[in-house]
C-alpha positions as CSV (number, residue, x, y, z in Angstrom):
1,X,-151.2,-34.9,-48.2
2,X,-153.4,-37.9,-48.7
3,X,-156.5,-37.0,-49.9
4,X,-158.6,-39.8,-47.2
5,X,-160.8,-37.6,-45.4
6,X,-161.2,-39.7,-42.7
7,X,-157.3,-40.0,-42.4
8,X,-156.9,-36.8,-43.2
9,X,-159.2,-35.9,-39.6
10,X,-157.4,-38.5,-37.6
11,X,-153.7,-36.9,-38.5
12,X,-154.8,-34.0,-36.5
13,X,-155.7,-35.5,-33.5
14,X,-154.3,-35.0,-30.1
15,X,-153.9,-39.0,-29.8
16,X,-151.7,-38.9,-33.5
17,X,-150.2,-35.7,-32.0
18,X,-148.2,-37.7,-29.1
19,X,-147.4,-40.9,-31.2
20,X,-146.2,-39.0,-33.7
21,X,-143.9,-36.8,-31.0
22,X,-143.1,-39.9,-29.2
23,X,-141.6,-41.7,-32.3
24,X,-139.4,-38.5,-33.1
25,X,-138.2,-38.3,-29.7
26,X,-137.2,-42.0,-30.1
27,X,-135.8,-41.7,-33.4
28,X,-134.4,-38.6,-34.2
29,X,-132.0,-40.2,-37.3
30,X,-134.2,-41.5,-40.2
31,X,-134.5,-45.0,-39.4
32,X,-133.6,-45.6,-43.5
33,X,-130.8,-43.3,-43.4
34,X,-129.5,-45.4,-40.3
35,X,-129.8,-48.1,-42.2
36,X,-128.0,-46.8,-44.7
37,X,-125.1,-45.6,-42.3
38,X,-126.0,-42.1,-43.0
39,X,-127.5,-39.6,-40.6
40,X,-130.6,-37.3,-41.4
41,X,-132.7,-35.9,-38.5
42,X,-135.9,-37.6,-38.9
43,X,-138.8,-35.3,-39.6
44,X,-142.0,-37.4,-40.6
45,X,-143.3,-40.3,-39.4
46,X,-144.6,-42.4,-42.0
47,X,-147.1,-45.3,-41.8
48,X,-145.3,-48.6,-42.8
49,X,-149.4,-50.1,-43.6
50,X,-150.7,-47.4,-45.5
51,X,-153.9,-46.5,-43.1
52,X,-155.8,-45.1,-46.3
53,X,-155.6,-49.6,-46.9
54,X,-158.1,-50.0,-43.9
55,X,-161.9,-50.4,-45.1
56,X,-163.2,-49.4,-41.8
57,X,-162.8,-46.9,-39.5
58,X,-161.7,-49.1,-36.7
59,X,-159.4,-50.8,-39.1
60,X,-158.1,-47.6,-40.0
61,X,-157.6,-46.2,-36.3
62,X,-155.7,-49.7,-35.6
63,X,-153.4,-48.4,-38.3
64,X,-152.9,-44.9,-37.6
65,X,-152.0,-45.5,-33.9
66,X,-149.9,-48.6,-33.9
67,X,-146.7,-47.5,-32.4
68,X,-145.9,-51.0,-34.6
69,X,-146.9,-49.3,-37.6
70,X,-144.5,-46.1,-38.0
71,X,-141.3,-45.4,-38.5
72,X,-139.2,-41.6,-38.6
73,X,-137.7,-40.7,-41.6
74,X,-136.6,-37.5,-43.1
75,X,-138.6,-35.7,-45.9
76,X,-136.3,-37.4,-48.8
77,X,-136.8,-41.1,-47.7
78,X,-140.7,-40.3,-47.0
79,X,-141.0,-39.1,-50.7
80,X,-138.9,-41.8,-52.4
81,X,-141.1,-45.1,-49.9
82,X,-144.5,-43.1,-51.1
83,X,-143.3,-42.6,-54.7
84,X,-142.2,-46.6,-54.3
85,X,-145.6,-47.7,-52.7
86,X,-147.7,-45.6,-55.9
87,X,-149.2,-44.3,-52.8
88,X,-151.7,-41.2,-54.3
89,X,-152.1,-42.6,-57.8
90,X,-155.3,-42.7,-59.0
91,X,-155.3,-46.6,-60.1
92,X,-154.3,-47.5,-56.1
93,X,-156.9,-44.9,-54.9
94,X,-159.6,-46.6,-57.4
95,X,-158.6,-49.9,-55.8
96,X,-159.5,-48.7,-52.6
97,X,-162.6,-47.3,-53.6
98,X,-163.8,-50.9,-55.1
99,X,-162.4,-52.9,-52.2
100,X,-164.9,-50.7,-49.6
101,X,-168.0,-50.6,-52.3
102,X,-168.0,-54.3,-52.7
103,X,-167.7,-54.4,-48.7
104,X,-170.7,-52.4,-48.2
105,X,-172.5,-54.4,-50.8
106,X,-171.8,-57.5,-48.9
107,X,-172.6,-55.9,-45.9
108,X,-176.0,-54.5,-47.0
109,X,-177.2,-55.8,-49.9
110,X,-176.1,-59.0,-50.7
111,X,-178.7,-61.5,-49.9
112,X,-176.4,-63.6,-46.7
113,X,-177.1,-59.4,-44.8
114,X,-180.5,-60.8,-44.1
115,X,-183.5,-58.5,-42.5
């Protein structure tokens, strides 16, 4: 589970809720294993833009419900793409944590914020 809490509200929304149902309905075969010529039923929809990436909140919504942005898989192909990404490592999460403090320093302390 990621560990964005922010992410972690949206998953739960009625709005992820659909999309999520919607792309299952759409894709019931893994879209890898299809790819692969092999057929899994598809049982997670995964984010092909990690949305924990965003630095906003509107830059994370964007993410999370872009019908352009997911894809079905089954629970082996979500694990091996996640384990491929690093997703959840401590050094990406750092990264992520750095990339939004030095945007709110821009944004609000950095001399060009002005009064």
């Amino acid at each position: 589970m990621a560990k964005n809490e922010t992410y972690n509200k949206l998953i739960h929304t009625t709005r992820w809720l659909r999309l999520r149902k919607q792309v299952l309905n759409e894709h019931p075969i893994c879209q890898m294993c299809e790819a692969e010529r092999r057929v899994s039923a598809a049982t997670e929809v995964h984010h092909i833009v990690p949305c924990e990436t965003a630095t906003t909140m509107r830059e994370m919504q964007a993410l999370m419900f872009d019908p352009h942005n997911v894809m079905a898989l089954c629970h082996k192909h979500h694990q091996e793409v996640h384990t491929q990404m690093g997703k959840g490592g401590k050094e990406e999460r750092r990264k992520r944590a750095d990339k939004r403090l030095q945007n709110f320093v821009k944004k609000f302390l950095s001399d060009e914020a002005g009064p």
